[in-house]
Structures are given as C-alpha cells and as structure tokens.
C-alpha positions in Angstrom: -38.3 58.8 -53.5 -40.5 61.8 -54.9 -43.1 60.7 -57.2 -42.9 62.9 -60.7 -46.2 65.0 -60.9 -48.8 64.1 -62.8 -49.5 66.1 -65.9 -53.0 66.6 -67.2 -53.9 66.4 -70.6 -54.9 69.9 -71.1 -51.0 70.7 -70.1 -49.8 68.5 -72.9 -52.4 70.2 -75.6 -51.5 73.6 -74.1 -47.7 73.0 -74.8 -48.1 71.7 -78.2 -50.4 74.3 -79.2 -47.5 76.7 -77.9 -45.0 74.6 -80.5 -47.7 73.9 -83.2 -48.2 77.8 -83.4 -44.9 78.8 -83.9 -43.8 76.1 -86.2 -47.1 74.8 -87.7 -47.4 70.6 -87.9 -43.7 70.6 -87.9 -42.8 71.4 -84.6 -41.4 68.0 -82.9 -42.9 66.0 -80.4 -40.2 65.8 -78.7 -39.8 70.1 -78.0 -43.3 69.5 -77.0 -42.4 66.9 -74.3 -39.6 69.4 -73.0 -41.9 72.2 -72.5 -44.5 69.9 -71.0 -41.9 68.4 -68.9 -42.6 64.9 -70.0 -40.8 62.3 -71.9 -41.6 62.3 -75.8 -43.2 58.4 -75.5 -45.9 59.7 -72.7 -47.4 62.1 -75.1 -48.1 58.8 -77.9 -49.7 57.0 -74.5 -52.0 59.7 -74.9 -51.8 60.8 -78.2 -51.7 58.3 -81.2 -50.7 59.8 -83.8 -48.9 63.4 -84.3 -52.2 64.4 -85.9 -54.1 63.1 -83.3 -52.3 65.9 -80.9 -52.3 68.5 -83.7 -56.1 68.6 -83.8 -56.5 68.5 -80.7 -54.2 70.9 -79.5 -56.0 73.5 -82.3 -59.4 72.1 -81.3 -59.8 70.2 -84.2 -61.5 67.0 -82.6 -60.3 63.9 -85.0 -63.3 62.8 -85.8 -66.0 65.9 -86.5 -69.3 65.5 -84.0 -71.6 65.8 -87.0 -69.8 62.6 -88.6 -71.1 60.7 -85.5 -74.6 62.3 -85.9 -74.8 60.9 -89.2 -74.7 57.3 -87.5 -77.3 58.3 -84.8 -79.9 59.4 -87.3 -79.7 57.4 -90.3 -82.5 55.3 -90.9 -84.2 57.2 -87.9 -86.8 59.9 -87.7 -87.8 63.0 -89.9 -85.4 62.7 -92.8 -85.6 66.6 -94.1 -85.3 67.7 -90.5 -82.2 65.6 -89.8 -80.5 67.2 -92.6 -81.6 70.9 -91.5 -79.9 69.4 -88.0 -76.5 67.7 -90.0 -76.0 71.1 -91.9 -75.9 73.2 -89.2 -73.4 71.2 -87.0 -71.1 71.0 -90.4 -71.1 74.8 -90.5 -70.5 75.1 -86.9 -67.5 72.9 -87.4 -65.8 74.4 -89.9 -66.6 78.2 -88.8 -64.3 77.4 -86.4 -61.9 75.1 -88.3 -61.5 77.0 -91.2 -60.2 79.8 -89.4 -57.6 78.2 -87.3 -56.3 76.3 -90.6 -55.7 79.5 -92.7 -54.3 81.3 -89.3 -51.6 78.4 -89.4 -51.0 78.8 -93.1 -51.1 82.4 -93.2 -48.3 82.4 -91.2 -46.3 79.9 -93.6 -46.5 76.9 -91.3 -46.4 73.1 -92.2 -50.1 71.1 -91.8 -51.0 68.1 -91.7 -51.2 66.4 -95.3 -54.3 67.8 -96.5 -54.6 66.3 -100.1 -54.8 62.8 -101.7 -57.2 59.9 -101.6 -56.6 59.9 -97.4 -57.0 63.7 -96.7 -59.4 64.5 -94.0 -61.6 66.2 -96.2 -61.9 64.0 -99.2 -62.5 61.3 -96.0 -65.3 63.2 -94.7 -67.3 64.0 -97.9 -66.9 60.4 -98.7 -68.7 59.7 -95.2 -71.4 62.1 -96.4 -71.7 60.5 -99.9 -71.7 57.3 -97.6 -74.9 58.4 -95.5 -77.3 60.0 -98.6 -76.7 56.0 -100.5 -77.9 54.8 -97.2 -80.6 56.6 -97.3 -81.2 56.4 -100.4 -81.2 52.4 -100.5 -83.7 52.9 -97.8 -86.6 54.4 -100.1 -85.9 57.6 -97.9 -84.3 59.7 -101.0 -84.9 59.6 -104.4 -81.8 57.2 -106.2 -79.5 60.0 -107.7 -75.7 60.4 -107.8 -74.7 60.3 -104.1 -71.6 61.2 -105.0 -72.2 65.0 -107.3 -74.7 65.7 -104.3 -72.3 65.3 -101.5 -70.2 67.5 -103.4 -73.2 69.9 -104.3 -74.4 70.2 -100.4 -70.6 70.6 -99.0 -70.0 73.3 -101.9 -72.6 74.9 -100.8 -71.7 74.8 -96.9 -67.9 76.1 -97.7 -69.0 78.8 -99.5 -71.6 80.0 -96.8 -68.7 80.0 -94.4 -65.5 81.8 -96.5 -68.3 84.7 -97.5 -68.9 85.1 -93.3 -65.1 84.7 -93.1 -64.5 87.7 -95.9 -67.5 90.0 -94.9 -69.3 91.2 -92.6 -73.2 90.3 -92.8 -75.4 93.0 -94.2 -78.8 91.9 -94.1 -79.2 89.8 -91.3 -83.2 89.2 -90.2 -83.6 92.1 -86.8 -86.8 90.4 -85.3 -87.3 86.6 -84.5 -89.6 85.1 -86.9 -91.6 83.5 -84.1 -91.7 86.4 -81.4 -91.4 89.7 -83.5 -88.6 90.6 -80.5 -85.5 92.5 -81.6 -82.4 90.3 -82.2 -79.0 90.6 -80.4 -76.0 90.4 -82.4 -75.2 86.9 -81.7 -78.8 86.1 -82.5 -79.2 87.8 -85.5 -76.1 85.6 -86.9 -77.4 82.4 -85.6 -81.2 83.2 -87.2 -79.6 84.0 -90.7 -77.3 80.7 -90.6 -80.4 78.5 -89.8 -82.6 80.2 -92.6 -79.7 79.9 -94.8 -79.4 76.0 -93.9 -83.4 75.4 -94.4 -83.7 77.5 -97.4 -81.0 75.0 -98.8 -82.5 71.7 -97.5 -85.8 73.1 -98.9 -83.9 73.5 -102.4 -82.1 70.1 -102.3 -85.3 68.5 -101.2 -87.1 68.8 -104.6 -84.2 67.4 -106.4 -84.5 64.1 -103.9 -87.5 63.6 -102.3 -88.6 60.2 -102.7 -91.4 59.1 -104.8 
C-alpha cells in the first residue's frame, strides 16, 4: 500500500496564505486542506487555532519576538539601553505587520477579531504596561502610571511607522555618525529609525528615571 506523502509545513502556510488572500480570515480550513491536499483535522495537529495558521501564514508569528525579549531582560542589565533595544524590535514588528493587515483590509477581507478586552493588541500593550510595573517595583524606574506610559511609548511607535507607511523620508542622516562614510539607502533608513528610537528613550527617560 502506497504511503500518502508527507506534507511540510511551509506547504500548509503557503496554501492558506493562497485562501487567506483571497478571502481574508474567512476562508475555511477546510478549502485550505483541499488545496494542500490534506485532511482539514491535520492542519489543527499543526495548527491550533485558525488564528494560529492565519498569522502564520501572513507572517505574523503569534506571539511577537520582542514580547519574549521583554522576559529576557527585565530585571537584567542596562535598563535605558534595553529599552533603546525593545523599541526597535517593536517597530521592526509592526513595519511589517502593519502593512500586511491594511493589505488584507484594503481589499475588504474578514480579520481576525481585533477589538475587545482579548484583542491582540490591547493584549500586547498590557504585556508592556506589565514589564515597566516590573521594573518599576524594582527601583529601576521612577513609580508613575505604567499604564498612560505604555500607551504614551506605543503611540509614539505607531505613529513612527504609519508616517514611513504614508511618505517617503526626506531627511534621512547621509553619513554614519561614527565613520563619516556615505550611507546606502537601506542604511540611511535603519540610521534614522535608531536615532528616532534613542531620541525617544532619551525623552521618556527624564520623565522616569529613578531617584
């Protein structure tokens, strides 16, 4: 008896993203197990939820990298600098998240539920708001409302990346501020986003520095 080929999970994510891009979230599971040629309940032995396969099929990992950074570093190290580091993984999260999301509802297509007490983002700005009271309870911040300056540093993230969505940057630095050498392209965007990121920890800092 022939042995039914294996299937990789790149060729499950590859047919979903096929489905989930021409009917958004509510493309079935099921269409997507026909065009991966598998049976609907091998795709949840993978995959537990539908979102679970929606994010990943867009490349939307479930749970953001710089969510597990927090863990890593709290407590740990050069507070100021961990929070240059934290800010720049959040933008380089969502400069590519963003973009995928408002591709999906451009086109008029269904999302995952994205409001409410349980939405992804209210989740992850409460896991922010959870890290500064940590830190905060540690002496390592000044005690303030965790909660208005979770809000107040992811404000100020989101709008950093919808103006680099909506225009193009005019007055990006040219030379590295270390070497004097002339900046490519690429490099000239990645100096400006970390000046932007250290220009804003060095803002927030004298708000919360601790005592």
């Amino acid at each position: 008896m022939a042995r039914t080929p294996k299937i990789t999970n790149q060729q499950i994510l590859d047919a979903a993203r096929e489905v989930f891009l021409q009917k958004g979230f509510s493309g079935s599971t099921l269409e997507i197990a026909q065009r991966a040629g598998i049976s609907e309940a091998s795709i949840f032995k993978r995959f537990a939820t539908k979102e679970d396969l929606f994010f990943a099929a867009m490349g939307m990992p479930d749970t953001a990298p710089w969510i597990k950074e927090l863990e890593v570093l709290c407590g740990q190290g050069d507070l100021k600098q961990n929070l240059v580091a934290i800010f720049l993984q959040i933008l380089d999260f969502y400069s590519v998240v963003f973009p995928r999301m408002m591709m999906l509802r451009s086109r008029g297509m269904d999302l995952p539920e994205m409001r409410g007490k349980n939405a992804k983002p209210v989740q992850e700005l409460k896991i922010l708001m959870d890290f500064l009271e940590r830190e905060m309870n540690q002496g390592r911040l000044r005690s303030c409302d965790a909660q208005a300056l979770a809000h107040m540093i992811m404000g100020a993230l989101m709008n950093y990346i919808f103006l680099e969505q909506i225009s193009s940057p005019m007055t990006l630095p040219t030379h590295s501020p270390q070497t004097g050498t002339e900046l490519h392209q690429s490099e000239k965007s990645s100096t400006a986003t970390r000046l932007f990121v250290e220009n804003l920890v060095e803002i927030v800092w004298q708000g919360i520095a601790p005592h």
